[in-house]
C-alpha positions as CSV (number, residue, x, y, z in Angstrom):
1,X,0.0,0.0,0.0
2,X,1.2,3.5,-0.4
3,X,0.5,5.8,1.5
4,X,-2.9,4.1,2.7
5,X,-4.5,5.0,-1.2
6,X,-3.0,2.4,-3.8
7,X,-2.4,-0.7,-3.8
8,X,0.8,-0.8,-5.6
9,X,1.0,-5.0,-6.3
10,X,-2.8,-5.4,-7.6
11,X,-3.2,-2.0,-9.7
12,X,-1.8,-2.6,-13.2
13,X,1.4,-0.1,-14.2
14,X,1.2,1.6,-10.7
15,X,4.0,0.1,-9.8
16,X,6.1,1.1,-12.1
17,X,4.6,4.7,-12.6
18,X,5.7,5.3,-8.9
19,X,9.5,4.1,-10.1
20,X,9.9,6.2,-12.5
21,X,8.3,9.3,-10.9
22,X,10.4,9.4,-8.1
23,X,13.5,8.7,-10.2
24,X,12.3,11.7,-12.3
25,X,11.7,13.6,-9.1
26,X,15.7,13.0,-7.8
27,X,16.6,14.1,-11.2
28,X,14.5,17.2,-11.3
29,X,15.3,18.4,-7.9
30,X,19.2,17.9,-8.0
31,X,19.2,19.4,-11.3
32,X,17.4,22.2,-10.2
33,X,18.6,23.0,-6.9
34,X,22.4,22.9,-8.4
35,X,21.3,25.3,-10.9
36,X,19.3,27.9,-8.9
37,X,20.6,26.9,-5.0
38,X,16.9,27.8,-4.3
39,X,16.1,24.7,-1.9
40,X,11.8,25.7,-1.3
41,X,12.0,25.7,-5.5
42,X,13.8,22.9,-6.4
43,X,11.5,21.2,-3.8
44,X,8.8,22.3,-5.7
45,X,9.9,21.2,-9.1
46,X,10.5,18.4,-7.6
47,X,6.6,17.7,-6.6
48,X,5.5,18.6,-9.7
49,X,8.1,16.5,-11.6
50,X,7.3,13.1,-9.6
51,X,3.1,14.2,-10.4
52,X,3.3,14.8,-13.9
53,X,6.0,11.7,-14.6
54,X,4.0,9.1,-12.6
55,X,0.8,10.4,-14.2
56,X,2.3,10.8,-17.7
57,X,4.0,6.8,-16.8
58,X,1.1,5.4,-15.6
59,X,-1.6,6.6,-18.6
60,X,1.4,5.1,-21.3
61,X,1.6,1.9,-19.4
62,X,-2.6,1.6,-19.6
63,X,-3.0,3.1,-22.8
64,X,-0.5,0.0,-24.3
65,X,-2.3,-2.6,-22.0
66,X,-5.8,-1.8,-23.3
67,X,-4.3,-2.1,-26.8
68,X,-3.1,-5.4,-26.2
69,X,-6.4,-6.8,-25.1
70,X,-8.0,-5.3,-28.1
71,X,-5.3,-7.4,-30.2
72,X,-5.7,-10.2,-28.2
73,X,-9.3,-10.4,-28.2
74,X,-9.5,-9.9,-32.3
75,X,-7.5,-12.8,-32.3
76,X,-9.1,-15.4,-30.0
77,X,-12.2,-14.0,-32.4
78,X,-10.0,-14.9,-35.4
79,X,-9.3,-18.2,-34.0
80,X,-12.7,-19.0,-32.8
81,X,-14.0,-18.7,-36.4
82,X,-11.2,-20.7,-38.2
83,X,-11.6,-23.1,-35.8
84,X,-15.5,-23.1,-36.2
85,X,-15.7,-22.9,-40.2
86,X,-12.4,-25.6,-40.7
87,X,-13.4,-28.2,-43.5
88,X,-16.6,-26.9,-43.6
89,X,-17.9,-25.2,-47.5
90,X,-17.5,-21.7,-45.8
91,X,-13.3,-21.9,-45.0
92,X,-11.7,-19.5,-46.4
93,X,-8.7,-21.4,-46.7
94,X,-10.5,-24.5,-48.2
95,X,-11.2,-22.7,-51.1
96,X,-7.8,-21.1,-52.0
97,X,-6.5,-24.3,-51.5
98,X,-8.2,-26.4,-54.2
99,X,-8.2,-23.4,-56.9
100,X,-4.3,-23.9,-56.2
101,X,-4.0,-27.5,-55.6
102,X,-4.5,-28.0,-59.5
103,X,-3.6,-30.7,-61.6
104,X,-1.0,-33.6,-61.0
């Protein structure tokens, strides 16, 4: 759990969201405080760095997931019907294959 809210293991990408936004936030506040010295600013950045990378991670990471179970569903569909129609008059494949088969 973090923080009480999320459960980190069981939500999808969270996990990783959180990695990456608090890398992003070290990055961000280092890079700003050693450029400005200005520690309540850098803190700052630093907040708004870990919100937006974590949010920006963690839509990505869901945005590729759905997409994958729209590809796998079209699929099992896919396979569903060439299982159902195999060797039957309306296969597909039956008929490309005796307008090729031809003539030995």
């Amino acid at each position: 759990m973090l923080l009480g809210i999320l459960d980190i293991q069981n939500t999808p990408c969270a996990r990783g969201a959180v990695l990456h936004g608090s890398a992003a936030s070290i990055l961000v506040d280092v890079g700003h405080f050693l450029a400005t010295s200005r520690v309540k600013r850098s803190f700052n950045f630093a907040v708004g760095g870990f919100m937006l990378t974590t949010l920006g991670s963690w839509f990505y990471c869901r945005y590729n997931n759905a997409k994958l179970r729209m590809q796998q569903k079209l699929i099992q569909g896919g396979l569903k019907n060439k299982v159902m129609y195999e060797g039957t008059s309306l296969d597909p494949t039956g008929k490309q294959n005796s307008s090729q088969g031809g003539g030995s």
